[in-house]
TITORKOL-980962 format. One record per residue (C-alpha): residue in one letter; y negated, z negated, x; residue number from 1. Coordinates in steps of 0.25 Angstrom, whole numbers. Layout:
aa;py;pz;px;i
a;Y;Z;X;NUM
...
This chain:
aa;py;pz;px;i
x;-174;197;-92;1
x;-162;192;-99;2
x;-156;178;-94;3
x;-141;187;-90;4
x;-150;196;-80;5
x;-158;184;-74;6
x;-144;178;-70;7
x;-135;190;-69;8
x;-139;196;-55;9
x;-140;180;-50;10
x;-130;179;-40;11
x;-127;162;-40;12
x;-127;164;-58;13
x;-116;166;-66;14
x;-117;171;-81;15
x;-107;167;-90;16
x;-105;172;-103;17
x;-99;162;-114;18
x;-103;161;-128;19
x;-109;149;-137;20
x;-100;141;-143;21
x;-106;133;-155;22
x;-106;135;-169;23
x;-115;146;-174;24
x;-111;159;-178;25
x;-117;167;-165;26
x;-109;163;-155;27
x;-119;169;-144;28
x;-114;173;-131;29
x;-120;167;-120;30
x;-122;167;-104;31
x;-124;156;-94;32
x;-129;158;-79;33
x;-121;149;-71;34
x;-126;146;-57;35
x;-114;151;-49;36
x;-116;138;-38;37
x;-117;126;-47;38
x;-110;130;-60;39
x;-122;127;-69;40
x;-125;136;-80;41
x;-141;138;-79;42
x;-144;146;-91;43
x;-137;152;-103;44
x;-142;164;-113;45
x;-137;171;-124;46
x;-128;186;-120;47
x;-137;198;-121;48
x;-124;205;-123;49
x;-119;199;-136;50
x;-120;207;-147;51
x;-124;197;-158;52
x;-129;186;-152;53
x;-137;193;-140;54
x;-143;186;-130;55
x;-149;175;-139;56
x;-143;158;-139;57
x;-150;150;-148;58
x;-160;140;-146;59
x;-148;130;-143;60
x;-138;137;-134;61
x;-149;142;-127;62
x;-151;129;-122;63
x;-135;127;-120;64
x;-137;122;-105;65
x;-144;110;-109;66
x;-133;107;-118;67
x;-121;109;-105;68
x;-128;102;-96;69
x;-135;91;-107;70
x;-136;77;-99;71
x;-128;70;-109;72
x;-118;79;-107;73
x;-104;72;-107;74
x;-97;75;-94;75
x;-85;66;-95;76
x;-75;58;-104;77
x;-81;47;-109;78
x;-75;34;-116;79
x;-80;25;-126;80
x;-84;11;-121;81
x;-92;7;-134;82
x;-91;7;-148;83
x;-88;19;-156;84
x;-103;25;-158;85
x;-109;18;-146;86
x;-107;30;-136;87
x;-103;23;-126;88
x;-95;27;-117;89
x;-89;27;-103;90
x;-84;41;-94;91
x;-69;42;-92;92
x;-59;52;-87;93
x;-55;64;-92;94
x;-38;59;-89;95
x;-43;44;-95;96
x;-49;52;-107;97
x;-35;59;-110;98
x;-28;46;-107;99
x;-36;40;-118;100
x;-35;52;-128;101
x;-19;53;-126;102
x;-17;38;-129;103
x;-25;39;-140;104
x;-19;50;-145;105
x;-4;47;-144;106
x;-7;34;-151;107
x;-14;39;-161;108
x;-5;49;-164;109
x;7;41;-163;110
x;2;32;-172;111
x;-4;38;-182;112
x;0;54;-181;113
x;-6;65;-174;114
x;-16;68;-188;115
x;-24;55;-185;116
x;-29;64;-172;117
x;-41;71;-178;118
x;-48;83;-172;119
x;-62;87;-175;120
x;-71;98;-170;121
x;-79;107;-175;122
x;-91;118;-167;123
x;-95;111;-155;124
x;-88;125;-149;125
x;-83;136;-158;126
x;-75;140;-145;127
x;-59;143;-150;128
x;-56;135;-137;129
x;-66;124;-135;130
x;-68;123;-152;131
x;-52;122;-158;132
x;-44;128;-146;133
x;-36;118;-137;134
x;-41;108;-148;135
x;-34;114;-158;136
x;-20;116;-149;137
x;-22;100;-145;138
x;-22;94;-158;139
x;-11;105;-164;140
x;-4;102;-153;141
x;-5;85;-158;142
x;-4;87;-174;143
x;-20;81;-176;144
x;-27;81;-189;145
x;-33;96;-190;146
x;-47;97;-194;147
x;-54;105;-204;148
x;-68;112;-199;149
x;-75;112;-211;150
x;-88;106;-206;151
x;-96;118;-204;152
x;-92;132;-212;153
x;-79;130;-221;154
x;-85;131;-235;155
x;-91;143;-232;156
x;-80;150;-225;157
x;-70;148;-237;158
x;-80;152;-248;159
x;-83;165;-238;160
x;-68;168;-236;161
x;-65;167;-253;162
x;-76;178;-254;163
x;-74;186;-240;164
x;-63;183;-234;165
x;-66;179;-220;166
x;-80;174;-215;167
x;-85;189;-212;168
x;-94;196;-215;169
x;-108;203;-210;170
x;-111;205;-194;171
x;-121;197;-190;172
x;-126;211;-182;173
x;-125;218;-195;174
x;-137;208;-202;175
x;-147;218;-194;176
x;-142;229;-206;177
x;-144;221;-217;178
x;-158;222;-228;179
x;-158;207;-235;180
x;-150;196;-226;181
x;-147;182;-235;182
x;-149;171;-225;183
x;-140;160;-234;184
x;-139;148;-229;185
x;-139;151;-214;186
x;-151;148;-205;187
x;-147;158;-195;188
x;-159;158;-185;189
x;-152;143;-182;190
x;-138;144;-184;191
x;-133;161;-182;192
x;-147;165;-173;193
x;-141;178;-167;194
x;-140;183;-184;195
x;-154;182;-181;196
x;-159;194;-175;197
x;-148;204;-183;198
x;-156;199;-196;199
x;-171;203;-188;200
x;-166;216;-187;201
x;-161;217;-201;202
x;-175;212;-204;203
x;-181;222;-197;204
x;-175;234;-203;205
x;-181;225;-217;206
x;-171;216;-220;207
x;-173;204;-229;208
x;-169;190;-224;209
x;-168;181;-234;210
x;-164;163;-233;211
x;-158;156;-244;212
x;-158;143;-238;213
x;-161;129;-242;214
x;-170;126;-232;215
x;-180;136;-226;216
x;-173;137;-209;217
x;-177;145;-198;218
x;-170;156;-204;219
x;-177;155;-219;220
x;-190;155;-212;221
x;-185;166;-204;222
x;-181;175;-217;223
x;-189;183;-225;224
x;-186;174;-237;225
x;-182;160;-238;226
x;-175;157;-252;227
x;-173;141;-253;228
x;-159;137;-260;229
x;-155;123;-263;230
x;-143;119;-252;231
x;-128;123;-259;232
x;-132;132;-271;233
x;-131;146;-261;234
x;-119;149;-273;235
x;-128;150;-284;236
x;-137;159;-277;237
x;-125;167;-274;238
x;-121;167;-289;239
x;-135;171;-294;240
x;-136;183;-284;241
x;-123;188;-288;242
x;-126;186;-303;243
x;-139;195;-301;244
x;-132;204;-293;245
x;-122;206;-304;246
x;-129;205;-317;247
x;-140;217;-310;248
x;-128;224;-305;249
x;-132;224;-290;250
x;-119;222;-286;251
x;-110;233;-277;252
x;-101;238;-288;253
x;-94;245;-280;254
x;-90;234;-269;255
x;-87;225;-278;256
x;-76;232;-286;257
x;-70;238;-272;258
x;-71;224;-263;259
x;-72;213;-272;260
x;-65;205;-281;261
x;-69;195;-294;262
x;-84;202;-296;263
x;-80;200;-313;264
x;-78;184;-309;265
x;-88;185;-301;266
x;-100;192;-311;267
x;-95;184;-322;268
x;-97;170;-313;269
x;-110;175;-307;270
x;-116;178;-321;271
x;-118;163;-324;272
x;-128;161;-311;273
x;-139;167;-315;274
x;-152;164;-307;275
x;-158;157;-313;276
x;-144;146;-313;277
x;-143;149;-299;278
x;-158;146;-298;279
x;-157;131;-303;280
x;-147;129;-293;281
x;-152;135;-281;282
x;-166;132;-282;283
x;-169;147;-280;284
x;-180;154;-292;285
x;-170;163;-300;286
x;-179;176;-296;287
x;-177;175;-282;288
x;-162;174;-285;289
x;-162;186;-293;290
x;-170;192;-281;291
x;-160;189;-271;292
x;-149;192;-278;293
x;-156;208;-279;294
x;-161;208;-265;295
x;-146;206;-261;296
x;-139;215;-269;297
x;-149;228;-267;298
x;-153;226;-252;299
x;-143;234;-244;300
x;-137;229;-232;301
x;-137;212;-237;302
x;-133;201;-230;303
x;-130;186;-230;304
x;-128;178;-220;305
x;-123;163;-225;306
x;-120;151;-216;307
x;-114;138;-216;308
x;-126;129;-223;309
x;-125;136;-237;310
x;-110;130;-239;311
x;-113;117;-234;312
x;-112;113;-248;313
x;-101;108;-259;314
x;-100;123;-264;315
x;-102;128;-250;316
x;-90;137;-251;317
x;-93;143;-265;318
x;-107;146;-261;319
x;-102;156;-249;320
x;-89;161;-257;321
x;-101;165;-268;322
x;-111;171;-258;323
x;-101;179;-251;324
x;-100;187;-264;325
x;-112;193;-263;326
x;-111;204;-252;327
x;-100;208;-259;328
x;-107;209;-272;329
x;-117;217;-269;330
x;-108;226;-258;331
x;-114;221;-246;332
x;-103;222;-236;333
x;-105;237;-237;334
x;-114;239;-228;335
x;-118;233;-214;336
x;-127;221;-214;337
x;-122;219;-227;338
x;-114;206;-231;339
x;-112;191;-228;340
x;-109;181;-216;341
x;-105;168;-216;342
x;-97;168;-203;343
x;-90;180;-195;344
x;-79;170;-192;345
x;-69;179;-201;346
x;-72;190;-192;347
x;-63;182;-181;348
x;-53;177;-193;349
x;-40;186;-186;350
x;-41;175;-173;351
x;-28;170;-169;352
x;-31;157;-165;353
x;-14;151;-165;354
x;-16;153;-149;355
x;-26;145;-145;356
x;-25;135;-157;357
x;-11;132;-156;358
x;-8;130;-171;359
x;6;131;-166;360
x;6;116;-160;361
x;5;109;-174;362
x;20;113;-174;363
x;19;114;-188;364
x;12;101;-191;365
x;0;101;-201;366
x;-10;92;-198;367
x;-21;86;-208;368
x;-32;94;-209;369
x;-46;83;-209;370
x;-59;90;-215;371
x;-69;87;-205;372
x;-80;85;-212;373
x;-72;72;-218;374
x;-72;67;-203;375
x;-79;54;-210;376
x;-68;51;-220;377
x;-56;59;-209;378
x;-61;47;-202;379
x;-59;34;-211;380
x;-48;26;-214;381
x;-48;29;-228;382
x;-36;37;-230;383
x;-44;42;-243;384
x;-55;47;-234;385
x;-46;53;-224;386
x;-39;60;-236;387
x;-53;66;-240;388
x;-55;70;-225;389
x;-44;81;-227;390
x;-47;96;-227;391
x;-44;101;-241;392
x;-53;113;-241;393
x;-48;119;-256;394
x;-49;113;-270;395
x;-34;115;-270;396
x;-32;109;-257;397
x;-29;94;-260;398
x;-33;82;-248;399
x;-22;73;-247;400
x;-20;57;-253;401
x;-23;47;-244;402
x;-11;43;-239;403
x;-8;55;-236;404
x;-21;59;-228;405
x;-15;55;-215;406
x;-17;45;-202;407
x;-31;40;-202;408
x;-39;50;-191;409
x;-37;40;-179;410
x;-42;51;-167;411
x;-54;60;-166;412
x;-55;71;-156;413
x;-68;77;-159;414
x;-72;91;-152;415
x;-84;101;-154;416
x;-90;92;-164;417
x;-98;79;-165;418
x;-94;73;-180;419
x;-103;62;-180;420
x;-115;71;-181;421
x;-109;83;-189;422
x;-98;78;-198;423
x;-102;74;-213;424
x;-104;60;-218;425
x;-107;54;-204;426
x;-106;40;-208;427
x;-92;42;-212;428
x;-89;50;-198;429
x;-96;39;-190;430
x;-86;28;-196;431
x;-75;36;-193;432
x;-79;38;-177;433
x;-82;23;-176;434
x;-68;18;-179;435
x;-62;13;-169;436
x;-50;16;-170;437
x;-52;31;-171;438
x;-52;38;-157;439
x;-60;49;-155;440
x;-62;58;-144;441
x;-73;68;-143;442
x;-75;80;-135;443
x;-90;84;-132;444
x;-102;89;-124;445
x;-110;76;-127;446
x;-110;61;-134;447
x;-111;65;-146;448
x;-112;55;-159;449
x;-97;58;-160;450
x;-94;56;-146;451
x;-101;41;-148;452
x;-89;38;-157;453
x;-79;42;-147;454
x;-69;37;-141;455
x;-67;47;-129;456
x;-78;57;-127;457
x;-74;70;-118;458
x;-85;80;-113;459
x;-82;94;-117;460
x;-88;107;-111;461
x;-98;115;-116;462
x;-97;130;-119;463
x;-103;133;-104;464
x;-91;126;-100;465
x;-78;132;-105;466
x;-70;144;-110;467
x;-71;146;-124;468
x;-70;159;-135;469
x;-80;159;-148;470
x;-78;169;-161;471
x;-94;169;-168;472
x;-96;167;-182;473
x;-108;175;-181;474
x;-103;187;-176;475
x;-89;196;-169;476
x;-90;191;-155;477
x;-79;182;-149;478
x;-85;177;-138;479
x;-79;169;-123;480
x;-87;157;-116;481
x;-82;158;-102;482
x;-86;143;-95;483
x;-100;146;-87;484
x;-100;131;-80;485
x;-89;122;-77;486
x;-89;110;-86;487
x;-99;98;-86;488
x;-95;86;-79;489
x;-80;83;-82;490
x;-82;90;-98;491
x;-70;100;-101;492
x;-69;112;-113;493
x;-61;104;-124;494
x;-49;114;-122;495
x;-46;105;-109;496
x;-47;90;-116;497
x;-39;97;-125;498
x;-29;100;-116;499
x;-31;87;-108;500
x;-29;79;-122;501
x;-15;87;-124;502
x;-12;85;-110;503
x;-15;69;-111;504
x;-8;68;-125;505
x;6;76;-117;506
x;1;90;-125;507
x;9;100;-114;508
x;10;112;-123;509
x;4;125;-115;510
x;-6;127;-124;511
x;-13;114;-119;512
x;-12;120;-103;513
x;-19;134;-106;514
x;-33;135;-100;515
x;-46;139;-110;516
x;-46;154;-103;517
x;-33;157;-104;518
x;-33;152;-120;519
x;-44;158;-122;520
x;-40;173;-116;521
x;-25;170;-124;522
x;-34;167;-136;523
x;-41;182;-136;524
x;-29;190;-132;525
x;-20;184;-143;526
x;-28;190;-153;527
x;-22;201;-161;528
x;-30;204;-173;529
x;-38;218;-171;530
x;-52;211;-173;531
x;-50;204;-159;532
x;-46;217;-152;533
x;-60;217;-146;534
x;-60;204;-140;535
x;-51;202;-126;536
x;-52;193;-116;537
x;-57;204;-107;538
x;-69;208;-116;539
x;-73;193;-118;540
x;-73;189;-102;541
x;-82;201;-101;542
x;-90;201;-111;543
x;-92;186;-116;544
x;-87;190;-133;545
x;-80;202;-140;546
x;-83;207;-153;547
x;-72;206;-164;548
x;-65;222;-166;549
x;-75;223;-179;550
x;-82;237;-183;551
x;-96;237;-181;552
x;-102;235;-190;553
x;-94;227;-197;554
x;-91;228;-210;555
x;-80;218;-215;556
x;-80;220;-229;557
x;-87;234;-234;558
x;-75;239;-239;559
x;-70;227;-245;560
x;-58;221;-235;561
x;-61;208;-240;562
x;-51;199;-230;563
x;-51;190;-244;564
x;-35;189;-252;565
x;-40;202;-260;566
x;-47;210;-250;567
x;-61;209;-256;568
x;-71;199;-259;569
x;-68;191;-268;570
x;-77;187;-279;571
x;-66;179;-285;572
x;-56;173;-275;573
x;-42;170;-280;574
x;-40;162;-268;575
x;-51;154;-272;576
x;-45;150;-286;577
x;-32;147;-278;578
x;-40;138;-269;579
x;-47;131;-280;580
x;-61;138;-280;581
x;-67;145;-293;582
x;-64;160;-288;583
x;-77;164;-292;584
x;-90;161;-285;585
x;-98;151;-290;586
x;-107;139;-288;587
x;-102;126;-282;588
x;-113;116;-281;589
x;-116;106;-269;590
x;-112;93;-271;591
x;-128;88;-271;592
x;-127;94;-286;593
x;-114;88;-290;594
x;-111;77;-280;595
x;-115;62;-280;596
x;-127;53;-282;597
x;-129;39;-272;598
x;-135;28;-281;599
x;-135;15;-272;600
x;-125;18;-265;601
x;-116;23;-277;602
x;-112;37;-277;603
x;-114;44;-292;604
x;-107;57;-295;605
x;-115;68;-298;606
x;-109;76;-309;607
x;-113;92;-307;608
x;-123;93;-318;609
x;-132;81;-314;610
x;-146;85;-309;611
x;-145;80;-294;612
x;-155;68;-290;613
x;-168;73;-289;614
x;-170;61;-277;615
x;-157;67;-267;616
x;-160;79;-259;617
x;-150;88;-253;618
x;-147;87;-240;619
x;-144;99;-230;620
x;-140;99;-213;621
x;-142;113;-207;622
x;-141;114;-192;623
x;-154;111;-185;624
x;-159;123;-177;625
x;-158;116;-165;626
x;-143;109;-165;627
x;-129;116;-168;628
x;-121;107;-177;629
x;-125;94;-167;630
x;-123;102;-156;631
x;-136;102;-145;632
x;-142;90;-154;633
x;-142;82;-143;634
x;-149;92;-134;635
x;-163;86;-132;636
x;-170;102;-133;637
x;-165;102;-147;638
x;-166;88;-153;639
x;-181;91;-147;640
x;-181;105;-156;641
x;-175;98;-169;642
x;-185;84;-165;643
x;-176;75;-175;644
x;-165;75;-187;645
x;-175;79;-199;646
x;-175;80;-214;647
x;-181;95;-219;648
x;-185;89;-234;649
x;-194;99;-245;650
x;-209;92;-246;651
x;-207;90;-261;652
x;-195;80;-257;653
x;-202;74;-245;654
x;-215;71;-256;655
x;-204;66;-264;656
x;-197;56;-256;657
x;-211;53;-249;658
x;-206;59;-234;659
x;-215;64;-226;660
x;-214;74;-215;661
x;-209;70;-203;662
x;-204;55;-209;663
x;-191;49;-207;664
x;-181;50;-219;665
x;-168;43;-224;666
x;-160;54;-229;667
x;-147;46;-236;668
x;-135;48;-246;669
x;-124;41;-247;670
x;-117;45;-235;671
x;-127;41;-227;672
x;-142;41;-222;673
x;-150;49;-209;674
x;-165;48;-205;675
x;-172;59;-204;676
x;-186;64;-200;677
x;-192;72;-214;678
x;-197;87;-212;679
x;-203;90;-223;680
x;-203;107;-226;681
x;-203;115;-238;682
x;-193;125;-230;683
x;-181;115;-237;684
x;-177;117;-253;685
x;-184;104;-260;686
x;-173;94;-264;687
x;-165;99;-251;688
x;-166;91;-237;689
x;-161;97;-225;690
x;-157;90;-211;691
x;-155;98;-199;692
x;-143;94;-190;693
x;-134;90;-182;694
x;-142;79;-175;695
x;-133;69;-166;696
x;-134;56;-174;697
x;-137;48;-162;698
x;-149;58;-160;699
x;-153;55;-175;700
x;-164;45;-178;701
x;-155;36;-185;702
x;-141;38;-179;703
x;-138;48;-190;704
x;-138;62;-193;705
x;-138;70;-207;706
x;-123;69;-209;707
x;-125;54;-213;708
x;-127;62;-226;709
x;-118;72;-227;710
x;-106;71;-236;711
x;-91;75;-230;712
x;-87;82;-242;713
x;-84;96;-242;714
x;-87;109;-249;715
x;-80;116;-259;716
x;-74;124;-250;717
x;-68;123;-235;718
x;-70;108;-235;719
x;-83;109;-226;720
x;-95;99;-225;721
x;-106;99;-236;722
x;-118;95;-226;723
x;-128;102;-235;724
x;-123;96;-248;725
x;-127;80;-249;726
x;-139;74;-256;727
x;-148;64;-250;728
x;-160;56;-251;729
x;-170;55;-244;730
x;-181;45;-239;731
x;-193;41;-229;732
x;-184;33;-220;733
x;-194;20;-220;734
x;-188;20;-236;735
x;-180;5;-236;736
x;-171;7;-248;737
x;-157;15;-244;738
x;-155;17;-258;739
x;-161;30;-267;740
x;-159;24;-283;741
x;-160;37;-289;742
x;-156;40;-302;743
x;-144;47;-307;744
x;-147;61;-310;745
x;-148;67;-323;746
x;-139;75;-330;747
x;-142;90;-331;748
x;-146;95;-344;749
């Protein structure tokens, strides 16, 4: 019996149909039986009725109740009594809260201008309301710093959108057609779980499904084949294939010449990457390279489905502009199941978002733009550092001089995300928080390690609680969370502080007086683009989503129609030359190859062409199975399931080091150290380490969590956070010294 018929005939149950709203590409419709006397949701199941995600919530949201009505729960305002950090804090008023903010705030702003305000925010909700909605018309509205959301996807997206376009590409329904699927970089049975079930039926109609991985997930195990690459060298993979493809002339003659531009560039770059060059790089025998590169180019349908992990890296952005080549290469996009996806974000590109954003409010101010993963440096008083905190996501985008950087960040209003756990170089983050003359306000469901640094916490609703609208990324569907429950103790949807601050601060426009429903329905109907002409208000109260006006099946690009300057896929991109990019794919390397060496304490340059120590170990963070970002870490069901913060680490490089399974290890470089239990597993690239997040760092065993380690520099392209692109050392934790003497690497011959 399906949970919707044990309730729906139930006379004192309510089933409410909303949507989840975290970030992951499924964006699953839900339901929540509601008992009709005390309000109270009493259980919650995914939709039958959608047509992607279909009855099924992860092992998290499935569990979404015990996050709503958690115990430590934050039910109302709360000000700090202690020292920045302690998490001490006494309850107050929601009218003494705004009293405080709009004192704060006019003084600031008087003082220093309306840029030392600071927003930042990045996935705790996806929701176009609750996420950047009344939060984008309050700090319009007050001039404030804007800030860059790089943390996450940029690099990828503008290495996708030189090759493509837009961020579209295959249906995640059409998988189930295609004969050999390329999981690259994804581990989709933790992170896109409803792609799932469209790659079994492809298997059982005798797909292939093949990992190229660094470390050997759920999903590798899950494959028919599990191919180990070393973290940040997917580009010369990518290189190798095509110059197989090309020099055994597998490629589709035909689509090329009608649909693409640059395949004589492109044929004369790839010629030099030969498999055996790509080989020494990628860790990955030359054969099976050759192999692949067949496989792909003669099995009919094929797709790839990337994600985020692979362009984590210094040349994160030129490693998915070079893979995106591929389909095009060998004529995938021809034929249904055929293809790539990164995101199907693109596929929503035509939203008009001015009305509920409110652009129009900066009245023709232009704001600094601060890179968020620079949050460390945004955050300092070095006006050096906070130069280097600006968004200059180009090579011909320039950052300014110091004095020209702007009023130090003296306000902090922090929404949907938890820095002190997510952001790079959590040292540098920490110190900023723990001025005190930096006052910081955060908006949350719990006392999070940011919300210990705050000077005002207030309690936000969850999902369950307020209206809200999500567009996937894994799929078509625009979907509407109507509120199931009233909201928790005196907790209210962000929208409403939002409005409160503008009202305590003397906002009065009307944008700041209409109610979440009526901007929400004023959002939908505003739309004029054809794509939207399927999604009404009507059809979403009804139904719970709407699919985009898109054929089915969808075949964006298998007549070329390229939404790129030329109309085609472009294997050379003039707008990448202008932008200061070579225009040809090729192979930019992590900075673990070319970056710096720590010799007590003294940070060396590393020239490209020195042998990397052989002492260091890469260091990557994918998700752990159980958390979202460090979302539901503090919920004891699944810090039970992930049992402690670990280090996976290859049994050659344990025997090495002389680590143990299940010791505790120091894992340091020069931006910091964590402790960590060692795992010891041959599922993991030797000379690579790999550190499941995000734990909370008060949860951690030391106070810390991985991004002690991680560097806030940013990729090639996009700005966005390199997480899986820093060396480290590491060592049984009992070791005494905290200084590694290595020796200088040699140089290559």
């Amino acid at each position: 019996m399906s949970k919707l018929t044990l309730y729906e005939h139930n006379p004192n149950i309510e089933v409410v149909t909303g949507v989840c709203p975290h970030d992951c590409p499924d964006t699953c419709s839900w339901q929540v039986a509601v008992d009709r006397d005390s309000r109270r949701a009493v259980d919650i199941w995914g939709n039958a009725d959608h047509p992607i995600t279909g009855g099924r919530l992860c092992g998290k949201v499935d569990r979404y109740l015990e996050r709503t009505y958690h115990p430590e729960r934050l039910t109302t305002p709360l000000r700090r009594v202690g020292a920045k950090g302690s998490g001490q804090f006494e309850p107050v008023s929601w009218d003494e809260a705004m009293r405080t903010i709009s004192a704060r705030l006019k003084g600031i702003i008087a003082e220093y201008g309306a840029e030392a305000v600071l927003p930042y925010s990045y996935a705790g909700t996806m929701g176009f309301l609750q996420g950047e909605g009344m939060a984008a018309r309050f700090f319009n509205r007050m001039g404030a710093s804007r800030l860059a959301r790089t943390i996450c996807s940029e690099a990828g997206f503008e290495g996708y959108l030189y090759t493509i376009g837009a961020t579209e590409g295959t249906a995640t329904e059409d998988f189930a057609h295609a004969r050999l699927i390329l999981l690259w970089g994804t581990n989709t049975l933790t992170s896109n779980l409803h792609l799932w079930p469209f790659i079994q039926e492809a298997r059982k109609r005798g797909a292939r499904v093949i990992a190229i991985d660094p470390a050997q997930t759920r999903t590798a195990r899950a494959a028919d084949e599990w191919i180990p690459i070393r973290p940040g060298t997917d580009g010369a993979l990518a290189l190798a294939m095509m110059h197989v493809i090309i020099a055994e002339n597998l490629h589709d003659a035909d689509y090329v010449k009608k649909y693409t531009v640059g395949f004589d560039q492109l044929a004369g770059r790839v010629a030099a990457w030969t498999p055996e060059r790509a080989a020494a790089i990628t860790g990955i025998h030359a054969e099976r390279i050759r192999d692949l590169a067949r496989e792909y180019a003669t099995t009919r349908p094929a797709a790839i489905r990337i994600n985020y992990g692979l362009q984590r890296h210094y040349g994160g952005g030129m490693a998915v502009r070079t893979l995106t080549c591929l389909p095009a290469l060998i004529g995938a996009w021809r034929e249904q199941g055929g293809g790539i996806q990164l995101s199907t974000s693109g596929a929503f590109r035509h939203f008009d978002y001015s009305g509920l954003r409110r652009p129009d409010l900066l009245n023709g101010r232009t704001p600094r733009t601060i890179n968020m993963n620079r949050l460390g440096d945004a955050l300092s008083f070095d006006p050096a550092r906070l130069a280097q905190a600006h968004y200059a996501p180009r090579p011909v985008d320039r950052k300014p001089a110091p004095a020209d950087a702007g009023p130090p960040v003296k306000a902090l209003i922090v929404y949907n995300c938890n820095p002190a756990a997510v952001a790079p170089d959590q040292s540098a983050v920490i110190d900023g928080l723990r001025r005190e003359d930096l006052f910081t306000v955060v908006l949350e469901h719990f006392q999070t390690d940011t919300a210990d640094y705050a000077d005002l916490v207030l309690p936000a609703t969850t999902q369950l609680e307020h209206w809200d609208m999500l567009r996937a990324y894994g799929h078509h569907f625009v979907s509407l969370n109507r509120p199931a429950i009233p909201p928790v103790g005196e907790s209210l949807p962000n929208s409403e502080i939002f409005r409160r601050m503008a009202a305590a601060i003397g906002y009065n426009d009307r944008y700041f007086a209409e109610d979440d429903e009526t901007i929400l329905r004023d959002f939908v109907e505003s739309q004029r683009h054809p794509v939207f002409a399927t999604v009404t208000w009507d059809v979403l109260m009804a139904q719970g989503f709407a699919r985009l006006n898109l054929p089915q099946p969808y075949l964006p690009f298998a007549q070329g129609n390229f939404p790129t300057p030329s109309g085609k896929c472009e294997f050379y991109s003039a707008r990448m030359a202008d932008d200061g990019y070579d225009p040809i794919p090729t192979y930019v390397a992590p900075k673990v190859d070319i970056g710096y060496w720590v010799l007590d304490g003294q940070t060396i340059p590393n020239p490209q062409y020195l042998i990397p120590n052989t002492q260091s170990l890469i260091c990557i963070s994918p998700p752990a199975h159980s958390f979202l970002n460090s979302s539901f870490a503090n919920v004891e069901r699944f810090q039970r399931r992930e049992e402690t913060p670990i280090l996976q680490i290859h049994p050659e490089d344990a025997a090495a080091r002389g680590i143990g399974a299940g010791d505790p290890v120091r894992v340091w470089n020069d931006l910091g150290e964590v402790r960590l239990t060692a795992q010891i597993t041959a599922g993991i690239i030797p000379g690579t380490v790999l550190a499941p997040g995000i734990w909370w760092a008060k949860h951690s065993p030391d106070g810390r969590n991985i991004n002690q380690i991680t560097p806030q520099d940013e990729t090639d392209m996009g700005a966005s956070a390199r997480f899986y692109d820093t060396r480290v050392f590491v060592a049984v934790a009992e070791s005494e010294s905290t200084t590694l003497e290595v020796a200088l690497p040699l140089t290559a011959d």
